[in-house]
C-alpha positions as CSV (number, residue, x, y, z in Angstrom):
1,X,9.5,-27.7,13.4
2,X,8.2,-27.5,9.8
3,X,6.2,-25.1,8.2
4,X,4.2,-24.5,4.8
5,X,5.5,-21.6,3.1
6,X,5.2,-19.7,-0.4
7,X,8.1,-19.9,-2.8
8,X,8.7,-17.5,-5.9
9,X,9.2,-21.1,-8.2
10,X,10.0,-18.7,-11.1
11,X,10.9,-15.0,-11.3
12,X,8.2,-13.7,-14.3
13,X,9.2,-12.1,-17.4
14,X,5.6,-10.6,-18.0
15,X,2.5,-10.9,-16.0
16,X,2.5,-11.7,-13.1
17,X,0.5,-15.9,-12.6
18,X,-0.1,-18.5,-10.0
19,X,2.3,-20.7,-12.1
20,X,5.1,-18.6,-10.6
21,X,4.7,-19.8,-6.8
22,X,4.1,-23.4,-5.5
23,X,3.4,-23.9,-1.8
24,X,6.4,-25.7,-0.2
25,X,7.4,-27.2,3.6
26,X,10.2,-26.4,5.2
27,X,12.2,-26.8,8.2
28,X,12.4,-23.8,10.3
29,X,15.8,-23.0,12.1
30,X,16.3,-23.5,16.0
31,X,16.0,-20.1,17.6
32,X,18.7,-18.6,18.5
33,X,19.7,-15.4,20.8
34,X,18.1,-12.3,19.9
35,X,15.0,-14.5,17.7
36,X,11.9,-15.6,18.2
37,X,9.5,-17.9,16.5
38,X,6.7,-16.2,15.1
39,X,3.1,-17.6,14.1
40,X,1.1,-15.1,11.2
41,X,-1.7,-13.8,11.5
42,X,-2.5,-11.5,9.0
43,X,0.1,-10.8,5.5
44,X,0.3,-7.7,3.9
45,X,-0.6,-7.7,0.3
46,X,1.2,-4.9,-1.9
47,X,2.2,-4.0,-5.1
48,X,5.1,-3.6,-4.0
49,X,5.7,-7.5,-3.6
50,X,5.7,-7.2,-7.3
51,X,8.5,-4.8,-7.6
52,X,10.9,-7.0,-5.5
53,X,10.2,-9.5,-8.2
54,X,12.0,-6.8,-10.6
55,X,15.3,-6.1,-8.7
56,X,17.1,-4.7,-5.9
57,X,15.0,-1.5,-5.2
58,X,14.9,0.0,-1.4
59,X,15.3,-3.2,-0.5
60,X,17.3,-6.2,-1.8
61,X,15.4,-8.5,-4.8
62,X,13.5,-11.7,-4.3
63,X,15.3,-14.2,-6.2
64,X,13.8,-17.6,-7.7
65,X,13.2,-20.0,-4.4
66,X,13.0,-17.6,-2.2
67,X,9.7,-17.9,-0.3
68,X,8.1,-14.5,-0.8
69,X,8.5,-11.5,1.1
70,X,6.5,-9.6,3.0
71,X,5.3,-7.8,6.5
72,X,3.2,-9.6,8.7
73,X,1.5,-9.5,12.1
74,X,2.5,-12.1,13.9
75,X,2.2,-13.6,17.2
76,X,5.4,-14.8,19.8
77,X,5.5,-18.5,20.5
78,X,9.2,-18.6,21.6
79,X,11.2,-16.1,22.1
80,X,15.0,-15.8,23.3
81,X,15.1,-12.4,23.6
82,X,14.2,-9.7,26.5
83,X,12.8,-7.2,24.2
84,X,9.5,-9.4,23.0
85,X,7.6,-12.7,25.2
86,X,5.4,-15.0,24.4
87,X,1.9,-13.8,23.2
88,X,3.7,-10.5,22.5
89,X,1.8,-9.4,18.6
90,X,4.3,-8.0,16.4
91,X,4.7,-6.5,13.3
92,X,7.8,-8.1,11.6
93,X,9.6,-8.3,8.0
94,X,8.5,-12.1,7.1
95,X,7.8,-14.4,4.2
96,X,4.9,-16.0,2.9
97,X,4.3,-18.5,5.5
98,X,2.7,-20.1,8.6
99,X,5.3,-19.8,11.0
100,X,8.8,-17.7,10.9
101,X,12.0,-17.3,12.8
102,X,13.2,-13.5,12.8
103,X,15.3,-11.4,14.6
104,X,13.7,-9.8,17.4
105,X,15.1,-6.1,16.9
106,X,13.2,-6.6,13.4
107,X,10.0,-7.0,14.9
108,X,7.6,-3.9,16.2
109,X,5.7,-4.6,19.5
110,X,1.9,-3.8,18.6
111,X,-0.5,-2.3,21.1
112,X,-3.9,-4.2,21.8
113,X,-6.4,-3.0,20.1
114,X,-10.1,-4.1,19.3
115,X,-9.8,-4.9,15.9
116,X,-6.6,-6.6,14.6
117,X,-6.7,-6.2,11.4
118,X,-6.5,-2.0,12.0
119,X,-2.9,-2.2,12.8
120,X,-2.2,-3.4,9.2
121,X,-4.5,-0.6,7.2
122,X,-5.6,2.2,9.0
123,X,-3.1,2.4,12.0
124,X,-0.7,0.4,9.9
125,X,1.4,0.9,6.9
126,X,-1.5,2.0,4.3
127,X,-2.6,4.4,6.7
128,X,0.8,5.9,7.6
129,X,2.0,6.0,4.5
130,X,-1.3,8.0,3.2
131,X,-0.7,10.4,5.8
132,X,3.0,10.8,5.8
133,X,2.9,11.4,1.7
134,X,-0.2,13.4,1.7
135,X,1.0,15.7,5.0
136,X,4.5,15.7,4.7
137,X,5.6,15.4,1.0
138,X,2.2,17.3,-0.6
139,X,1.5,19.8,2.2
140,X,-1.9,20.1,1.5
141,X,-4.1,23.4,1.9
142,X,-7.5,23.9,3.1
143,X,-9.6,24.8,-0.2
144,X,-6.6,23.1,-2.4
145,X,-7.6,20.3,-5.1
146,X,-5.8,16.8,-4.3
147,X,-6.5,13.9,-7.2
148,X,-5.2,10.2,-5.9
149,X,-4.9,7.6,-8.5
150,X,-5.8,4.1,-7.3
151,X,-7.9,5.8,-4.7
152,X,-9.8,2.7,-4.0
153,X,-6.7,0.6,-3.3
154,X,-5.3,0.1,0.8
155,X,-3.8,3.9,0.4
156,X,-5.8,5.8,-2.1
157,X,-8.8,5.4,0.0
158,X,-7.2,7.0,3.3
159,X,-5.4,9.9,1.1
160,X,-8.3,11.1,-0.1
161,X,-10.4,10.6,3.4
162,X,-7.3,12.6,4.9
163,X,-7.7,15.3,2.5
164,X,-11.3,15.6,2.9
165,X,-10.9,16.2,6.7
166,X,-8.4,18.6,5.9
167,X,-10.8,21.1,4.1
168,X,-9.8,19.6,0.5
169,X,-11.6,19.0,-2.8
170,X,-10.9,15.3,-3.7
171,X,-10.9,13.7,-6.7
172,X,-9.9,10.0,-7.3
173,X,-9.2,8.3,-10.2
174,X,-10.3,4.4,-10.4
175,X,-11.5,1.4,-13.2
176,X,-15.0,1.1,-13.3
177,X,-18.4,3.0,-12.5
178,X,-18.8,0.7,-9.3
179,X,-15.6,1.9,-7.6
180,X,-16.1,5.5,-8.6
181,X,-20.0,5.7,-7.0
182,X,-18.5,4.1,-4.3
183,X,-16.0,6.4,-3.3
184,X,-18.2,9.1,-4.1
185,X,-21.3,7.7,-2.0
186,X,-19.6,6.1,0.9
187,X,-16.3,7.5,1.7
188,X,-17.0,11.3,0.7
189,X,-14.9,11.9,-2.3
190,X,-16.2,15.3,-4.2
191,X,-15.5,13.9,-7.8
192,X,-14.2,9.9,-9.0
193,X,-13.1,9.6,-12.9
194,X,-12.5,6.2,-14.6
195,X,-9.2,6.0,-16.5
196,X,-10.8,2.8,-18.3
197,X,-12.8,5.5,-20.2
198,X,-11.5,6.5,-23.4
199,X,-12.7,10.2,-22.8
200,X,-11.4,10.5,-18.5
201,X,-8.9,13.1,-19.7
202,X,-12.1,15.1,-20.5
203,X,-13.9,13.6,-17.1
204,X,-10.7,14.9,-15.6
205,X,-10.4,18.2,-16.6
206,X,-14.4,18.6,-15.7
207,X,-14.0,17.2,-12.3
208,X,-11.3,19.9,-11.9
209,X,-12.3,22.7,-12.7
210,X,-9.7,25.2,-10.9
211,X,-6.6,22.4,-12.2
212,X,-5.1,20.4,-9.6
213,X,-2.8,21.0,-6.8
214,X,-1.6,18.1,-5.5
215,X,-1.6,14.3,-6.8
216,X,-1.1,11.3,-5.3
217,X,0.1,9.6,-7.9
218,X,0.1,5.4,-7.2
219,X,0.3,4.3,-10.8
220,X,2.9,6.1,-12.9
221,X,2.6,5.3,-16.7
222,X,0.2,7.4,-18.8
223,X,-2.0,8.3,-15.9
224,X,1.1,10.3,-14.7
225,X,1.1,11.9,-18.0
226,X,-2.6,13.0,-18.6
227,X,-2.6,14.1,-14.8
228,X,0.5,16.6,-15.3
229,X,-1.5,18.2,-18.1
230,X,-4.4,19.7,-15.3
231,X,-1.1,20.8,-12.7
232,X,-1.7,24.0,-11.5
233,X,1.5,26.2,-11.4
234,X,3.6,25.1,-8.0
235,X,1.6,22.5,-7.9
236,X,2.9,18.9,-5.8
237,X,3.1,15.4,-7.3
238,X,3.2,13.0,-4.8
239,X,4.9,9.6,-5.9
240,X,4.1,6.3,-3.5
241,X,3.6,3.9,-6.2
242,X,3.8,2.6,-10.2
243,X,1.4,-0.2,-10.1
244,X,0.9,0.4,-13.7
245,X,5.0,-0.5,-14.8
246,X,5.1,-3.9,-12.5
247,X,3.5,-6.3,-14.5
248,X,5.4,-5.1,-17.9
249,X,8.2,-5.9,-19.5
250,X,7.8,-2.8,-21.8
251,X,7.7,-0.1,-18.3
252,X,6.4,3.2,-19.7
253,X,6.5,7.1,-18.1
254,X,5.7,10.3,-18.8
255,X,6.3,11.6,-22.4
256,X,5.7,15.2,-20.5
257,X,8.8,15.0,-18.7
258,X,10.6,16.9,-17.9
259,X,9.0,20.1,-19.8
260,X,5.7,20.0,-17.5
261,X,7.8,20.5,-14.4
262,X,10.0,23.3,-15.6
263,X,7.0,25.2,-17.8
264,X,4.3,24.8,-14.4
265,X,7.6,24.7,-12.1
266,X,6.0,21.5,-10.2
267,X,7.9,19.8,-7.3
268,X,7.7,16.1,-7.6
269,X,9.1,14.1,-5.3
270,X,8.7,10.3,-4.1
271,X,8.9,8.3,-0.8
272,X,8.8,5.5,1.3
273,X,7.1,5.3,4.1
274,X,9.9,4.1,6.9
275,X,11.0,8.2,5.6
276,X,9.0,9.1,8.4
277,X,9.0,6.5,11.0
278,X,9.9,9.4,13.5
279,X,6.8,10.8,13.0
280,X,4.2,7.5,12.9
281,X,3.6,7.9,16.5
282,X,1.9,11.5,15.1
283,X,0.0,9.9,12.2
284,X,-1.7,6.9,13.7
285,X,-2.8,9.3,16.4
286,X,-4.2,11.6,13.9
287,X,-6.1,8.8,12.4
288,X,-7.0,7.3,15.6
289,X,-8.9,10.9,15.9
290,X,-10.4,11.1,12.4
291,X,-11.6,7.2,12.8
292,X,-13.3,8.3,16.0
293,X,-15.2,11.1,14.5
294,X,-16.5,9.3,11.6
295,X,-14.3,11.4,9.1
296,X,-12.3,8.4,8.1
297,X,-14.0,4.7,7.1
298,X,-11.9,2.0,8.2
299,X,-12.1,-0.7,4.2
300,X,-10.5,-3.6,4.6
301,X,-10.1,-6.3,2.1
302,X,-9.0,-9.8,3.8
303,X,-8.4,-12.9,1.9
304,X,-8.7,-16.3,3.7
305,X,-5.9,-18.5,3.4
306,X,-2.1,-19.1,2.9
307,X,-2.3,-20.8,-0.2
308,X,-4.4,-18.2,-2.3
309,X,-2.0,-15.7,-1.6
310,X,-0.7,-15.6,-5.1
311,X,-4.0,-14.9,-6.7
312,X,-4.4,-12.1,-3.8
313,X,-1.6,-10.5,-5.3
314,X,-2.4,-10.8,-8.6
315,X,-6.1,-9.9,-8.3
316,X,-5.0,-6.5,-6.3
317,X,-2.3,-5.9,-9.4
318,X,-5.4,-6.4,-11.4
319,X,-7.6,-3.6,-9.1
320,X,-9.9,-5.8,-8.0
321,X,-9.5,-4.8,-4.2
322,X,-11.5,-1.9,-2.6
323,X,-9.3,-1.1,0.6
324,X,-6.3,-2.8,2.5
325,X,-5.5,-6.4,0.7
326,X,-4.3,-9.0,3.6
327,X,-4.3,-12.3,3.9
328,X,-5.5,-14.4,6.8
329,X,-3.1,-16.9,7.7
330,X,-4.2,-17.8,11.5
331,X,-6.5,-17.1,13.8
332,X,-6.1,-13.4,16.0
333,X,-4.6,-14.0,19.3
């Protein structure tokens, strides 16, 4: 059986372009014990895909011709294993493609659920890994300010919806007037400052009045920086992300490190989401809750087709999503 797939044609040694993947067929292996052959549904779109361009990291690096990573629900067409059957939807460590063959202890058994797409943002990993950092790594207090940077990206928007639920003052950061109203009008955010703005550190400090005690901080870079300036004493920094060092060959940090940690004794301390796997039963049951109540607005952000993958990822490296990027590959089951 062959398949179309995305392949990394060139690893890039600046921005990230379309000129760096070309769509490609392949022959797919036979399956074997313990596989199955997989049919996507839905890719996940994430910086992160950008930082496996860079290098082994937690995981290993995608080299030139490899068809691109990432984690996909999927359906079962063949399987020849007990644990998964046919029609089974899973949630699986893929590639770029139509069809896969994995290894069946790699794929998660999804429940059936009304909307598909949920079980890759809010019930997926955007969701669990907004509640995981937020709840396990910033252990926020009712009455507390949180700040989340990228807060209209697939996990800002949940981190600051958690927080509100949890009694919180939120305050995202985001580029443009449009976003910030946005997240101010429709999702419930307190306060939204633009970091396009020459003057945000000013916005900043005015949109936090009493400093900040915990930040969600998905960009790194000089955002980092200006943010660690408005920490409150024992205050939490919360690192997911550094969407702002991917597409550089010139990766900056904080200047204010480490003096800003030792003078406001901050704890700062970064994580993955499969940290808590343990507890992901807990968070999508939590969110399940919030969803239900209206406390939490499901924003999704699908993009139709294999092939325009690429400029998926390099649009949401450029901000231009609002929500959970994916990409529509087939038809749900």
């Amino acid at each position: 059986m062959r398949t179309r797939q995305v392949i990394v044609k060139e690893l890039p040694k600046g921005s990230l372009s379309e000129d760096h993947f070309e769509m490609s067929e392949a022959e797919l292996p036979t399956v074997q014990d313990g596989e199955v052959l997989v049919r996507t549904i839905l890719m996940s779109i994430d910086a992160a895909n950008r930082a496996w361009m860079q290098g082994a990291t937690y995981r290993e690096a995608i080299l030139a011709g490899d068809a691109m990573h990432t984690g996909s629900l999927c359906e079962v067409m063949e399987s020849k294993s007990t644990r998964l059957a046919v029609g089974d939807i899973v949630f699986a460590e893929s590639v770029w493609a139509d069809h896969s063959v994995i290894s069946a202890r790699k794929a998660a058994k999804m429940p059936r659920v009304p909307q598909l797409s949920h079980l890759m943002s809010v019930f997926g990993i955007a969701g669990k890994t907004a509640f995981h950092g937020l709840i396990s790594v910033g252990k926020p207090v009712p009455g507390e300010t949180v700040v989340v940077s990228a807060a209209a990206g697939s996990v800002g928007v949940y981190v600051g919806q958690i927080a509100k639920a949890m009694g919180c003052r939120v305050v995202g950061i985001a580029g443009g007037a449009q976003k910030g109203a946005w997240l101010v009008d429709e999702l419930g955010f307190d306060a939204c400052v633009d970091y396009r703005d020459p003057a945000w550190s000013k916005a900043l400090k005015a949109a936090c009045p009493e400093g900040i005690d915990i930040y969600f901080d998905n960009v790194g870079g000089s955002v980092l920086e200006t943010v660690l300036f408005r920490m409150n004493e024992r205050g939490r920094i919360v690192c997911c992300g550094a969407v702002s060092q991917y597409d550089s060959t010139r990766p900056s940090g904080p200047r204010n490190l480490p003096g800003m940690i030792v003078v406001k004794r901050l704890r700062m301390e970064g994580f993955i989401v499969m940290d808590f796997a343990a507890d992901d039963a807990k968070a999508v049951r939590a969110m399940q809750n919030w969803v239900a109540s209206g406390a939490i607005k499901v924003q999704e952000d699908i993009v139709e087709g294999l092939e325009n993958a690429p400029a998926a990822l390099i649009g949401l490296l450029a901000g231009d999503n609002r929500g959970k990027r994916m990409v529509r590959v087939g038809a749900d089951a």
